[in-house]
N, C-alpha and C positions, 0 to 999 in steps of 0.2 A: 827035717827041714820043713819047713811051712810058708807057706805062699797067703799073703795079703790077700782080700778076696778085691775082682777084678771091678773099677769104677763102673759104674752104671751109666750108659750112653745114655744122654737124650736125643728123645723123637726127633724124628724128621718128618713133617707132614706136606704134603702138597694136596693145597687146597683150591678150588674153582667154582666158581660163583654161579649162583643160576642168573638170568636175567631179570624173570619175575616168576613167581609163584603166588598159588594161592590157597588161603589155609583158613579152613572153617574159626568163623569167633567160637572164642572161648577156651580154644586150646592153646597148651604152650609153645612156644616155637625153638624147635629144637635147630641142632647142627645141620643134623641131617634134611632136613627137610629146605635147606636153601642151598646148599653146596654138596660138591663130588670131594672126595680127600683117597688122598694113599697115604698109607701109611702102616709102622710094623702092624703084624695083625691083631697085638694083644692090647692095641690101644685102638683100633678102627673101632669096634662097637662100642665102647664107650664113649670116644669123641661124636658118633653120631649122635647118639640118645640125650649130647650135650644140650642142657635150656640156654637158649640165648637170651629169649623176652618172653617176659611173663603178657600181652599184650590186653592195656586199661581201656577204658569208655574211652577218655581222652585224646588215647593215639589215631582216632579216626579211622576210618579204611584202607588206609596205607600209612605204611612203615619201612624208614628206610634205613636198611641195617650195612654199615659202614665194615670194611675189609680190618679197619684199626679196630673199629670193636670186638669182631671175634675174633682179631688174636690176641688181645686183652683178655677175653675171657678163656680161652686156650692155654694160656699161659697162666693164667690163675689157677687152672683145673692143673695142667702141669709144667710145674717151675723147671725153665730149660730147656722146653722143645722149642724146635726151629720149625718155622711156619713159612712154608715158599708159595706164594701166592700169586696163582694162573689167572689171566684173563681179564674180566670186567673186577673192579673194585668195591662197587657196591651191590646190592640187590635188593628189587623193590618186593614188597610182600603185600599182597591182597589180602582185608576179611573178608571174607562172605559169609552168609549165613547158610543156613542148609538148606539143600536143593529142595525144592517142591516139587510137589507132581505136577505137570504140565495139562492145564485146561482144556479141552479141547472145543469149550466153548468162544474162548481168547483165539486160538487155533484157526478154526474157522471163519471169526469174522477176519481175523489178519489176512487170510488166505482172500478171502472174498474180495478186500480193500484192494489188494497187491492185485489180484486181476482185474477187475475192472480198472482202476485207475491206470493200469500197464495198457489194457485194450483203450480208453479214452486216449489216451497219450499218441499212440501210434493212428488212430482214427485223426485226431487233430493235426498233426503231421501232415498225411495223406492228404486232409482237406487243404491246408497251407499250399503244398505245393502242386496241386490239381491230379492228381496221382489217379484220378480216373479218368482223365481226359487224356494223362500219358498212355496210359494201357490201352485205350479204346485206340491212339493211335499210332503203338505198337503194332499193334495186333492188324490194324490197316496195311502197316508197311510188311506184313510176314506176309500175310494172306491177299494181299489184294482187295479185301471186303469189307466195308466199313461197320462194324460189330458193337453194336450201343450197349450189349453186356457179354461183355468176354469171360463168360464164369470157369470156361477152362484153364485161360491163363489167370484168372483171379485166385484158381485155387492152386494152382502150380507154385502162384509166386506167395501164398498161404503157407504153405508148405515149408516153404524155399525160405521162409523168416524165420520161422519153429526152428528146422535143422539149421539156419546160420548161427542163433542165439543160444543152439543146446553146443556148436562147435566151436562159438567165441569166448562163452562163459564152461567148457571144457567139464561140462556137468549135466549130469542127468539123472536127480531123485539124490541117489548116495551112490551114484557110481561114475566114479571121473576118466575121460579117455584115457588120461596118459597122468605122470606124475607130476607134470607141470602145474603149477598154481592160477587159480583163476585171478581175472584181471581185477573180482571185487576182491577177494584175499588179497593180493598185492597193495591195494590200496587199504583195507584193513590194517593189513600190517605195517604200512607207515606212518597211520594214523597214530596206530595205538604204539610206535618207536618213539613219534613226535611229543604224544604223552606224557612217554612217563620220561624220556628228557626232561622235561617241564616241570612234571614233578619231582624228577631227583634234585634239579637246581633249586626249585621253591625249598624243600627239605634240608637243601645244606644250607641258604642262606637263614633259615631255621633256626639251624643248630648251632648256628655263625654266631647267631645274635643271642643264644643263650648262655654260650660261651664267655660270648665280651659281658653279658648280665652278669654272671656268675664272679669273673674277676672285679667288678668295680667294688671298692670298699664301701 
C-alpha cells in the first residue's frame, strides 16, 4: 500500500514593525533589520536576510516602507504564507552616513557656549527680579543684622541650584538617579513622535500621488 506524500503547509509568520530605525547609506535594507517575525524555524533566517530596498540617491534620508509592501515581497519569496501583522503599519528608515570621530575641539567650544550662556541666563534672571536685595533681606529677617553680602547664604543657595538641576533633570554626567526619563528626553521624544508623523503623512500623500500618476492613460 502506498501513501501519497503529505501537502506541504504554508508559513505562518507574525511580523512587528519597528518604529524607526536607522541604517548606514549604501547598504541594502533587509527584513530584518526593520521588523521582529515568528515563524517555523527553517524559514526565520531566511525571511530575515530578506532585501526589501535596494536604497537610491533619490529616496533621500528617509524611506517609508509600507506593511503591504513587505508582505508583497514575502509572498513573492514564498507563494502561500500567511503574514499576521502586529502593531504599527509602517516603519520609517533613517540613512545616515558613518559615524565620525567626535572633535573635541567642536566639544569644547559647545561646552564653553552651554556654560556661559546658562551662567548669563541665570545672572539676568537674578538681576530682573532683584535677587540680591531679596537675600540681603532674607538673611535680615533670619538674623536680625542687616548683611550687604550674605556670602554664606549666597553659596548655600549656589549649591541649592546645582543640586536642584542635577535632581530635576535626574542626570549626572552618564549616570541617572532612577529609571525615569528626564524632562528634556520627554520632550525629545515628542518632538521626534511629532516628526516623523509628519513625515509618514507627507510620504503616503507621496505615494498617493504616484499612484493616481501611474494609472492616468
Amino acid at each position: 500500500m502506498t501513501h501519497s506524500p503529505a501537502p506541504t503547509v504554508a508559513p505562518i509568520v507574525y511580523l512587528r514593525l519597528r518604529s524607526r530605525v536607522r541604517m548606514i547609506q549604501g547598504q541594502d535594507l533587509h527584513l530584518g533589520d526593520v521588523a521582529q517575525l515568528l515563524t517555523n524555524p527553517e524559514w526565520e533566517k531566511d525571511l530575515l536576510e530578506l532585501v526589501l530596498k535596494r536604497p537610491q540617491h533619490q529616496d533621500g534620508n528617509l524611506i517609508l516602507i509600507d506593511m503591504l509592501q513587505i508582505i508583497a515581497k514575502i509572498r513573492d519569496h514564498i507563494p502561500g504564507v500567511v503574514v499576521e501583522s502586529l502593531g504599527k503599519p509602517h516603519v520609517l528608515v533613517e540613512l545616515v552616513e558613518k559615524p565620525r570621530k567626535p572633535s573635541k575641539i567642536l566639544f569644547v567650544l559647545v561646552w564653553v557656549l552651554l556654560f556661559f550662556g546658562s551662567a548669563l541666563t541665570i545672572m539676568n534672571f537674578h538681576a530682573d527680579v532683584s535677587m540680591m536685595e531679596v537675600q540681603v533681606r532674607i538673611v535680615e529677617m533670619i538674623t536680625g543684622h542687616k548683611d550687604e553680602h550674605p556670602y554664606l547664604f549666597q553659596i548655600a543657595y549656589s549649591i541649592g541650584i546645582g543640586f536642584g538641576m542635577i535632581v530635576f533633570f535626574n542626570h549626572l554626567f552618564k549616570k541617572n538617579w532612577n529609571e525615569e526619563p528626564t524632562p528634556l528626553e520627554v520632550e525629545m521624544y515628542l518632538y521626534q513622535e511629532n516628526v516623523d508623523q509628519y513625515v509618514v503623512a507627507e510620504e503616503y500623500e507621496k505615494m498617493a500621488r504616484l499612484q493616481t500618476k501611474d494609472k492616468k492613460p
